[in-house]
C-alpha positions in Angstrom: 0.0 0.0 0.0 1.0 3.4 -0.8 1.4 5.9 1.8 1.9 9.7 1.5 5.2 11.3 2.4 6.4 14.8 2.2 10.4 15.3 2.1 11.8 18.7 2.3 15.6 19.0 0.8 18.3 21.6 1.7 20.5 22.2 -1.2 24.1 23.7 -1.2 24.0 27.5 -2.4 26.9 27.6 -4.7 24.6 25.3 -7.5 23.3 26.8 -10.4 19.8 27.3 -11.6 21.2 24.0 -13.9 22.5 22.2 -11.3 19.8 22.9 -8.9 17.3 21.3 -11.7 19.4 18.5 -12.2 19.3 17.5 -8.5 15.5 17.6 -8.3 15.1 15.7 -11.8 17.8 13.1 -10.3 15.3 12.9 -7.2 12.0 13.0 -8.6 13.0 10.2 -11.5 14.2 8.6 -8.5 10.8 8.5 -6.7 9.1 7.8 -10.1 11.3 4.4 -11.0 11.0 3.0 -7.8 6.8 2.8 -7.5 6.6 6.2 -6.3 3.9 9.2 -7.3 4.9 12.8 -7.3 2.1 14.6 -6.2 3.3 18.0 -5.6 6.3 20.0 -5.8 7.3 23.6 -4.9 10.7 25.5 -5.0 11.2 27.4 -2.1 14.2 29.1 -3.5 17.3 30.7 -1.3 16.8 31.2 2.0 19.2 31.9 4.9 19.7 29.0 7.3 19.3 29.5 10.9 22.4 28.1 11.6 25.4 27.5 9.5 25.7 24.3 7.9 29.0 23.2 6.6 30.3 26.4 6.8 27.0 27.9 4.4 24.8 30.1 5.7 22.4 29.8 3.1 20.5 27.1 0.6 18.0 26.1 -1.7 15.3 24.6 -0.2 13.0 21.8 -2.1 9.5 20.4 -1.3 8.7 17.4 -2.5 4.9 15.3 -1.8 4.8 11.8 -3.1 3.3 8.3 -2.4 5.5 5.6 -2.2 5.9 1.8 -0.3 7.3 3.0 3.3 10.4 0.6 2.4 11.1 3.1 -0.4 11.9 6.4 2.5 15.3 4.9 3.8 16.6 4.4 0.6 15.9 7.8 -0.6 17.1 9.1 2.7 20.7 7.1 1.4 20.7 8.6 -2.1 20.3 12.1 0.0 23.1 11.7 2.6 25.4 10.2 -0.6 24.7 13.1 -2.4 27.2 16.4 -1.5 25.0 18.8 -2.7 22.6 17.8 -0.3 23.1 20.0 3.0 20.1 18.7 5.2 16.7 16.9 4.1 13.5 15.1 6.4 10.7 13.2 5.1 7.9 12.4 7.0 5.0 10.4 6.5 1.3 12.3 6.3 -1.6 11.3 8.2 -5.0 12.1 7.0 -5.0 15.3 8.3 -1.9 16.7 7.3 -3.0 15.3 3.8 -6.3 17.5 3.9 -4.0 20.6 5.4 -1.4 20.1 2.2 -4.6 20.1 -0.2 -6.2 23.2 1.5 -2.9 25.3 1.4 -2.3 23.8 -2.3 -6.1 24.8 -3.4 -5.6 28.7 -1.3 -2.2 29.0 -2.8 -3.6 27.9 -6.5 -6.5 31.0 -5.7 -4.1 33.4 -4.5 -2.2 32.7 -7.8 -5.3 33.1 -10.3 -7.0 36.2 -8.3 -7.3 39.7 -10.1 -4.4 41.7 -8.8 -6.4 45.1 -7.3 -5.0 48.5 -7.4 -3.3 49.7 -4.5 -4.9 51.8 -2.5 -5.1 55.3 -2.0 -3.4 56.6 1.3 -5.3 59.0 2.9 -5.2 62.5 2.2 -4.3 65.0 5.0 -8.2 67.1 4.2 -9.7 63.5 4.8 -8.5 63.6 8.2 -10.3 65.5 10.9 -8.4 67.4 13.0 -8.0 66.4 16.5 -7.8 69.0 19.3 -10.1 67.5 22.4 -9.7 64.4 23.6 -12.4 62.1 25.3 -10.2 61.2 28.1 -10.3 63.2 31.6 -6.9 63.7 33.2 -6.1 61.1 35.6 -5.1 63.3 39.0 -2.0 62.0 40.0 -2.5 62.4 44.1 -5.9 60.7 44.5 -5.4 58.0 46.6 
């Protein structure tokens, strides 16, 4: 039976835009000639590390969804730690809820895509403002007790 896994890869910074297409081909055919079904995938691009990581403080950052037999996970996980280019990576397995949660924030980040772009708007001009002189507020007396 299938299950539903979602890996996340770290990438070393100094790869081209080639290079960094060439490791995700290598790793999707991978996942695709063993039984596997890509289901999703996003770029996350360069983004600065929290820590550094062999000396790199920044990456390229991958997100992978597939389905795959759960034998499959621990020998991707060995392609990813003999690969060099590969700085950190963790795949998990999704329960049915993280499942719906991956479909929701695919389907509101599909809508967010394909919405109208609005104008900006306006700022506020300084005639649309009413001046302010009083206040509401009393004046709290200081030696009341």
């Amino acid at each position: 039976m299938l299950k539903q896994y979602e890996t996340v890869f770290i990438a070393t910074p100094v790869l081209s835009d080639a290079q960094m297409k060439e490791a995700v081909a290598k790793y999707t055919d991978f996942i695709k000639s063993n039984g596997g079904e890509i289901v999703y995938e996003e770029d996350w691009g360069l983004k600065q590390l929290a820590y550094p990581i062999q000396h790199k403080t920044s990456g390229f950052y991958y997100l992978i969804e597939f389905k795959a037999d759960p034998e499959f996970v621990a020998n991707l996980e060995i392609q990813y730690k003999r690969d060099e280019r590969i700085l950190r990576f963790l795949t998990v397995a999704l329960d049915k809820d993280a499942i719906a949660y991956a479909e929701h924030r695919r389907e509101m980040k599909a809508a967010k895509k394909n919405a109208p772009v609005e104008a900006p708007a306006e700022e506020a001009k300084a005639e649309d403002v009413d001046d302010v002189t009083e206040y509401d507020v009393e004046p709290v007396d200081s030696k009341e007790e």
